[in-house]
N, C-alpha and C positions, 0 to 999 in steps of 0.2 A: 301737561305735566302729570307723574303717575303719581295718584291717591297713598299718601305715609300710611302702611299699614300703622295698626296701633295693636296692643293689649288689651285683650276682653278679659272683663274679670267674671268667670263664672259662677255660679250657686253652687256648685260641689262641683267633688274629684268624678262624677258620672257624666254632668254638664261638659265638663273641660275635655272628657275624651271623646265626647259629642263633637264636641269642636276642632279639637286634631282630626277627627276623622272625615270634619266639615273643611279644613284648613288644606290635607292629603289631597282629595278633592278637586278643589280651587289651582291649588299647586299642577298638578298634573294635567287638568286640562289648559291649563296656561302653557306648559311646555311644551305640548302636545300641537300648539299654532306654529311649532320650530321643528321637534324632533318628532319626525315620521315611526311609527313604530318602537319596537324596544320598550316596551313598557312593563313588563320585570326587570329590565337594570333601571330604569327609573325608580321602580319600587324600591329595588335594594338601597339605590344611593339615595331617595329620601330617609327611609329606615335607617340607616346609619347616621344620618344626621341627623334625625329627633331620637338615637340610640349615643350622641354623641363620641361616635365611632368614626374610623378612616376607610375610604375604602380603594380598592386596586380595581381600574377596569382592563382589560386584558383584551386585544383584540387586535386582527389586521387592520393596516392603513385603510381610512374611508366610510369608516362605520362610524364617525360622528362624534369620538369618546369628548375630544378635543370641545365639539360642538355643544355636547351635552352636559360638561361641565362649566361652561360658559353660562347657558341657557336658564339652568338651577340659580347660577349665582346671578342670573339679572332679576329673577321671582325671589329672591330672598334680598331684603334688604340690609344686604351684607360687605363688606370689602372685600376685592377680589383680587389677587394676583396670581400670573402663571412664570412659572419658572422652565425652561427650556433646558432638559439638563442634555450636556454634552462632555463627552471624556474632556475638556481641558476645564469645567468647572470648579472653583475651589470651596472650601467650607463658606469664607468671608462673601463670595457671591450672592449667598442663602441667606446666613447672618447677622451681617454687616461687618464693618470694621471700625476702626478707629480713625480719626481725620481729624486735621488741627484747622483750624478757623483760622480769622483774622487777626487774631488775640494771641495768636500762637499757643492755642490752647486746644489739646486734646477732647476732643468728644465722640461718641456711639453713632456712627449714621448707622440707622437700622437698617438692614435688608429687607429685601420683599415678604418674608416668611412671615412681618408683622400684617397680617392680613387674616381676616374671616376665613376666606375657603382658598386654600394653596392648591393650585393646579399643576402639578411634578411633572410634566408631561414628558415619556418616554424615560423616566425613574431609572431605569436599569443600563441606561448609557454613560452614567459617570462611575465615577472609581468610587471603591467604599468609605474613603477617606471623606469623601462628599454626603455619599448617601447615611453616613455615620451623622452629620449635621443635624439631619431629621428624625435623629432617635429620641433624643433629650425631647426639644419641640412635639412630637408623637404622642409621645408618654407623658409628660410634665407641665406642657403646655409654659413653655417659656425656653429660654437661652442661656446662657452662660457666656459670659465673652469677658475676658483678660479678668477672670474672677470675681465678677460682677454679674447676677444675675437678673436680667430682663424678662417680664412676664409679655406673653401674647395674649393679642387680646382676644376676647371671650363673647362666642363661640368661635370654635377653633376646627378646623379641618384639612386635612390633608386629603386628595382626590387625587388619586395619581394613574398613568396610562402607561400602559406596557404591551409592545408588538412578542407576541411570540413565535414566531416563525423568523424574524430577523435578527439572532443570534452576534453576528458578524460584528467583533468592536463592542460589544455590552459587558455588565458585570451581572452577574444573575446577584439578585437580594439576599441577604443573608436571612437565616431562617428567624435570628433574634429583630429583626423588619419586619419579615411578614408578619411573625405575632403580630406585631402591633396594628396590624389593618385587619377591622374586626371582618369586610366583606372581600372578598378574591371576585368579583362580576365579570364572565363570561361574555362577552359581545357578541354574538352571532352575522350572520346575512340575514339581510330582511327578505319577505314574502316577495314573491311577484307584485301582489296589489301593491304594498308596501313600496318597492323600489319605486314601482312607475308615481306611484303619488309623492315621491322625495324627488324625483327627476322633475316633474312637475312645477315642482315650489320653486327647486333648486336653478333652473334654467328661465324664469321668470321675469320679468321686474317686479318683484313683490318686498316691501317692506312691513314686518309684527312690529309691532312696540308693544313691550311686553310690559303687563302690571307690575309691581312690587306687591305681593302679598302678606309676606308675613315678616315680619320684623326680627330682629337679635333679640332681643327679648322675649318674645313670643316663641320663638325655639331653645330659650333655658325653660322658659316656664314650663314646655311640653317632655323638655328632657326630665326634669325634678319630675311630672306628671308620671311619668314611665317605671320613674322610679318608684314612685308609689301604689301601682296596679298591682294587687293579690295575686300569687301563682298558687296553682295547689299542688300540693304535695306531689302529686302523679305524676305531674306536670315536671317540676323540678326534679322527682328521682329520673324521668323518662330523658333529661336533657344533659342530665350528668353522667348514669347511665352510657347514655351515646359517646359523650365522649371518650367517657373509660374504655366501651370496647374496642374505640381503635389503636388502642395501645398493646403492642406486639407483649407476649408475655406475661398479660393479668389473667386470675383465675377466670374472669369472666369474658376473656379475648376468644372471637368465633374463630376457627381454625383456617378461617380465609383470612384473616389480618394476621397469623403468625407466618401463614405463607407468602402473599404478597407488602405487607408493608414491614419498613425498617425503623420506624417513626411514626409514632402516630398524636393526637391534638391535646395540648397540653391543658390545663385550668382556665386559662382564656378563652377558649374554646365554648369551656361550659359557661363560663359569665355571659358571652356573646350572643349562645343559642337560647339562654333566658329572657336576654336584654330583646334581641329580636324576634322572638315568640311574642313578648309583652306589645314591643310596638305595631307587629303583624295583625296582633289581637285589633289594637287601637284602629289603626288606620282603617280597619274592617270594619268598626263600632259595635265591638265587643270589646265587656267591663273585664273582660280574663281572660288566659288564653290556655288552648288545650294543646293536645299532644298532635294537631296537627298543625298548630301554630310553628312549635319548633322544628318539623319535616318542612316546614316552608321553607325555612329560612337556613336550613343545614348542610345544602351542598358549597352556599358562597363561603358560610363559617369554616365549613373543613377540609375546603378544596388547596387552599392553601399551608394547612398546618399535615398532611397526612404525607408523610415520606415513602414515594414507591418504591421497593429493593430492585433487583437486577432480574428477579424472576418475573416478576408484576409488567419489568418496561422488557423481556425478552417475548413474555407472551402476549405484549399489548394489553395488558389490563389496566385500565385508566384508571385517576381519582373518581370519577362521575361514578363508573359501575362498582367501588366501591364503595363512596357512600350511599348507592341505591342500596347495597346488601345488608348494610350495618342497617338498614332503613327498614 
C-alpha cells in the first residue's frame, strides 16, 4: 500500500519553501519512473499547480500528454477524472444533470468536473457551447446548474490537451478560455537517448507503482506559501512591464509588436508571470525571485494570450520569436 502523504508543519515561511523545493523534488523524480524525458512541461505543469493555475499542453499524438496527466495525478493524492471531449458532447456531460430517484424526486447527479485534477483531453473537439461549461468552473471554481450553485472541490485543476496540427472537425478556444489557463506547454519530440529509453520501458513487461507524495492539503498550504514570498520591486515593474509591451499601440510598445501583433497579453498575464516567477524561485530554493525567474516562466504565460496579425503569420514570425524579442 502507498504511504498517506501528510502535512508538515514547518518553523517558518523559509522552512516551508525548504520544503516545496524538497516536495518539487520527490515529485518529479517519482514521475520520472513513467515519463521519459519532458522535464520543462513537467515543471510547467507542477508550477501551475502549486500557482493554482490551469494549464493547456499542446502537442502531436504520442508524446504522452495524456500519460503525463495521468502520472501527476497518481503522485498527488488527489481525485482524478478525464473527460474525452468530442463534437456531440453536451454542457450536462461535464456538469451533471438533474435525475429523479425512487422517490420521484429530483436531485443534482454531479458530473465528472467534480474532481481535483480534470483531464479535457483534446479540449478543442467540442462546440463552444460545451467548452463554455468550463468557464465558470475555471474561474470560480464551482457550477451553476438550474440556479443553484455547486462548489468543486478544492484544489481544483483543469489539465487540458490540444493536437495542433489536426484542425479537421475542432473549434479553436475562445480567447476569453485561454485567459484562464495561466500555462499554453509546448510538447516537443524527445531526444534520441530519450525515445529509445521510452521504447524501452514502453515494449517491456515492466510494472511502477507509484508513491502518493503529497497530499490536497499540502498543495493549499504551498499555494497560500507562494502567496506569501516577497517580490521586489524590480522584479514586479520587470513582469508588468513585459506584459505592457506586448500590447500593440502603448507608448512603451517596441515597433516589432505594432508591426506583427494584433493582440497582445492582458492583466492576467502580469498576475501569472508573478505567480510563476515566485513558484520558479521556490521550486529552486530560493526565498525571492529575480528577473530571471519571470524569463523562465514567460513564454508558456504569453504564448497563448499574444494575437499574431496577418503580416507576423504571412512572414512566419511565430509567438516563440516574439516573445524572445520582448525578452
Amino acid at each position: 500500500m502507498d504511504q498517506q502523504p501528510t502535512t508538515v508543519a514547518y518553523k517558518n515561511d523559509a522552512a516551508a519553501v525548504d520544503g516545496l523545493a524538497e516536495a518539487y523534488r520527490n515529485l518529479t523524480a517519482e514521475i520520472g519512473q513513467v515519463i521519459v524525458g519532458q522535464n520543462e512541461v513537467i515543471e510547467y505543469v507542477l508550477t501551475s499547480i502549486f500557482c493554482d493555475g490551469h494549464s493547456l499542453l499542446v502537442g502531436v499524438p504520442g508524446l504522452a500528454k495524456t500519460l503525463l496527466v495521468k502520472t501527476i495525478a497518481d503522485v498527488l493524492d488527489l481525485s482524478f477524472k478525464r473527460i474525452q471531449f468530442t463534437p456531440d458532447l453536451m454542457p450536462s456531460d461535464i456538469i451533471g444533470s438533474e435525475v429523479m430517484n425512487e422517490s420521484r424526486q429530483f436531485y443534482f447527479n454531479r458530473g465528472p468536473i467534480f474532481a481535483n485534477i480534470i483531464l479535457a483531453d483534446e479540449i478543442n473537439r467540442t462546440p463552444p457551447k460545451t467548452q463554455a461549461a468550463l468557464l465558470e468552473a475555471m474561474q470560480e471554481r464551482s457550477v451553476t446548474f438550474a440556479g443553484e450553485l455547486h462548489r468543486l472541490p478544492l484544489p481544483f485543476f483543469v489539465l487540458a490537451t490540444q493536437n495542433p496540427i489536426e484542425q479537421e472537425g475542432t473549434y479553436p478556444l475562445p480567447e476569453a478560455q485561454l485567459d484562464r489557463f495561466m500555462f499554453n506547454i509546448k510538447l516537443d519530440y524527445l531526444t534520441n537517448d530519450e525515445e529509445l529509453s521510452m521504447v524501452k520501458n514502453t515494449t517491456a513487461l515492466r510494472q511502477t507503482e507509484l508513491k502518493k507524495i503529497i497530499s490536497a492539503s499540502d498543495i493549499k498550504f504551498f499555494q497560500q506559501l507562494i502567496r506569501k514570498i516577497p517580490v521586489p520591486d524590480n522584479v514586479m515593474n520587470y513582469a508588468v512591464a513585459l506584459a505592457r509591451k506586448s500590447r500593440p499601440g502603448q507608448s512603451e510598445t517596441p515597433s516589432m509588436i505594432n508591426d506583427y501583433v494584433s493582440w497582445g497579453a492582458g492583466p492576467r498575464a502580469s498576475q501569472f508571470l508573478v505567480l510563476g516567477a515566485k513558484c520558479h524561485a521556490a521550486i529552486q530554493g530560493k526565498y525571492s525571485p529575480d528577473i530571471e525567474d519571470v524569463k523562465a516562466v514567460a513564454t508558456p504565460v504569453l504564448r497563448h494570450r499574444i494575437i499574431r496579425n496577418y503580416k507576423a503569420e504571412a512572414e512566419e514570425v511565430s509567438i516563440e520569436e516574439i516573445v524572445s524579442k520582448l525578452l
